[in-house]
C-alpha positions in Angstrom: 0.0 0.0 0.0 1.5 3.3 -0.7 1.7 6.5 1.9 0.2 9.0 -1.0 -3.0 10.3 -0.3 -5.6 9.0 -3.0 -8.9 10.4 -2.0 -9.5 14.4 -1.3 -10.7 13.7 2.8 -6.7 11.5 2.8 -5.2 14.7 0.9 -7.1 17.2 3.3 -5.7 15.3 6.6 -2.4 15.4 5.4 -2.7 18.9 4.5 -1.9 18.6 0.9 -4.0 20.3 -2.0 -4.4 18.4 -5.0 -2.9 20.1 -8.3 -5.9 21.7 -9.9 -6.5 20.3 -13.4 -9.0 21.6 -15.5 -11.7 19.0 -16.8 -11.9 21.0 -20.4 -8.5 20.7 -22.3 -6.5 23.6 -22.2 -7.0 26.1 -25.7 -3.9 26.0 -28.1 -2.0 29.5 -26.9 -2.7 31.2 -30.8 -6.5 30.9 -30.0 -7.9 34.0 -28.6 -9.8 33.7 -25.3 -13.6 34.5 -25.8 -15.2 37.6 -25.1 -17.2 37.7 -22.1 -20.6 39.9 -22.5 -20.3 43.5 -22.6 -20.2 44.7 -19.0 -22.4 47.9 -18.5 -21.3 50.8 -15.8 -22.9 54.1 -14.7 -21.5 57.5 -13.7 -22.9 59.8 -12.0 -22.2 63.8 -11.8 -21.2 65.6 -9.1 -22.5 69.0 -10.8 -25.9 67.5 -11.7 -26.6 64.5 -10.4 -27.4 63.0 -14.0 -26.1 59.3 -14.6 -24.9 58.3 -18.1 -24.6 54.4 -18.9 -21.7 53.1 -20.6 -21.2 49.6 -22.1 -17.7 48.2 -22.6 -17.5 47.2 -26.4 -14.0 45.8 -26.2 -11.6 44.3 -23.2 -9.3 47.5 -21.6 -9.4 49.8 -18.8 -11.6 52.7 -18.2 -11.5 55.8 -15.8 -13.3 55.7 -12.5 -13.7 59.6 -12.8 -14.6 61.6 -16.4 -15.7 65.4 -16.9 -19.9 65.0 -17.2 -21.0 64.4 -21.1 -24.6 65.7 -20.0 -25.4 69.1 -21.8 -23.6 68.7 -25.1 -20.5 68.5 -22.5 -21.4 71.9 -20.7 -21.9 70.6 -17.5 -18.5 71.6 -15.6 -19.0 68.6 -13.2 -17.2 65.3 -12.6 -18.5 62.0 -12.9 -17.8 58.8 -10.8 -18.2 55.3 -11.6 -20.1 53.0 -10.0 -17.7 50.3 -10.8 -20.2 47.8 -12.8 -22.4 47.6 -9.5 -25.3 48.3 -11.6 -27.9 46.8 -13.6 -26.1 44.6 -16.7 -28.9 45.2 -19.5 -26.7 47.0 -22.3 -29.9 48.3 -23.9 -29.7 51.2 -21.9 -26.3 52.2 -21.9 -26.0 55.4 -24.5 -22.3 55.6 -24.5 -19.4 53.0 -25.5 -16.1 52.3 -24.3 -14.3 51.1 -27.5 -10.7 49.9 -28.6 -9.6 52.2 -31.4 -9.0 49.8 -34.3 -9.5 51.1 -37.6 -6.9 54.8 -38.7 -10.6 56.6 -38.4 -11.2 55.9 -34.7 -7.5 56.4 -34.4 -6.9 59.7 -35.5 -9.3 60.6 -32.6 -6.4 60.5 -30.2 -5.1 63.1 -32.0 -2.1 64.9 -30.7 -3.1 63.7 -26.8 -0.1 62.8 -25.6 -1.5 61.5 -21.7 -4.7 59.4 -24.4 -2.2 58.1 -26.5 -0.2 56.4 -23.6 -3.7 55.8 -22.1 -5.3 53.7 -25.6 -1.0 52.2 -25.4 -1.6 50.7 -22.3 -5.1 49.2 -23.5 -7.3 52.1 -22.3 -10.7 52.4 -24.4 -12.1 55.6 -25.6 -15.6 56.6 -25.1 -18.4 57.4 -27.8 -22.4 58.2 -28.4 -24.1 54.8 -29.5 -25.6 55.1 -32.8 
């Protein structure tokens, strides 16, 4: 009889954790992962107290604080995420967090030097939904 554990309550006395393996095999390293589903966020202004909803398009990073979009962009306030804690139905988001792909959405940037190294480090840029 061998001294290795061989069931999980033998491996737990003996205070060892089995390796995890995974029960699906493992994707060939050139596949890309899937996308997971759009994740929808709110901000909310200081100035006004108006939320706008933003759903994330693309994989990236986003701020947790942007000048208010409300007013045609008028609105001197500051808005605040509410870091995804909200409700996930994308239908009502009216803005986009994208990853600038195409020389059009890239030209946005323009000469921004802080969104340049923002969109290099995999920041998204925001836009109305159509």
């Amino acid at each position: 009889m061998s001294d290795k554990p061989t069931t999980a309550e033998e491996w737990e006395r003996a205070g060892i954790r089995e390796p995890f393996q995974s029960a699906e095999p493992s994707a060939p390293e050139t596949e890309q992962p899937k996308t997971e589903d759009p994740r929808v966020n709110e901000y909310v202004c200081s100035c006004c107290e108006r939320v706008i909803v933003t759903v994330d398009r693309d994989r990236g990073t986003t701020p947790f604080l942007m000048a208010c979009k409300q007013f045609g962009g008028r609105c001197p306030g500051t808005t605040t995420s509410r870091f995804y804690k909200v409700d996930q139905d994308a239908t009502r988001a009216t803005w986009e967090w994208f990853k600038p792909k195409t020389s059009g959405e890239r030209k946005k940037i323009g000469n921004d030097r802080a969104l340049q190294e923002h969109v290099r480090l995999g920041g998204l840029l925001l836009r109305e939904r159509l």
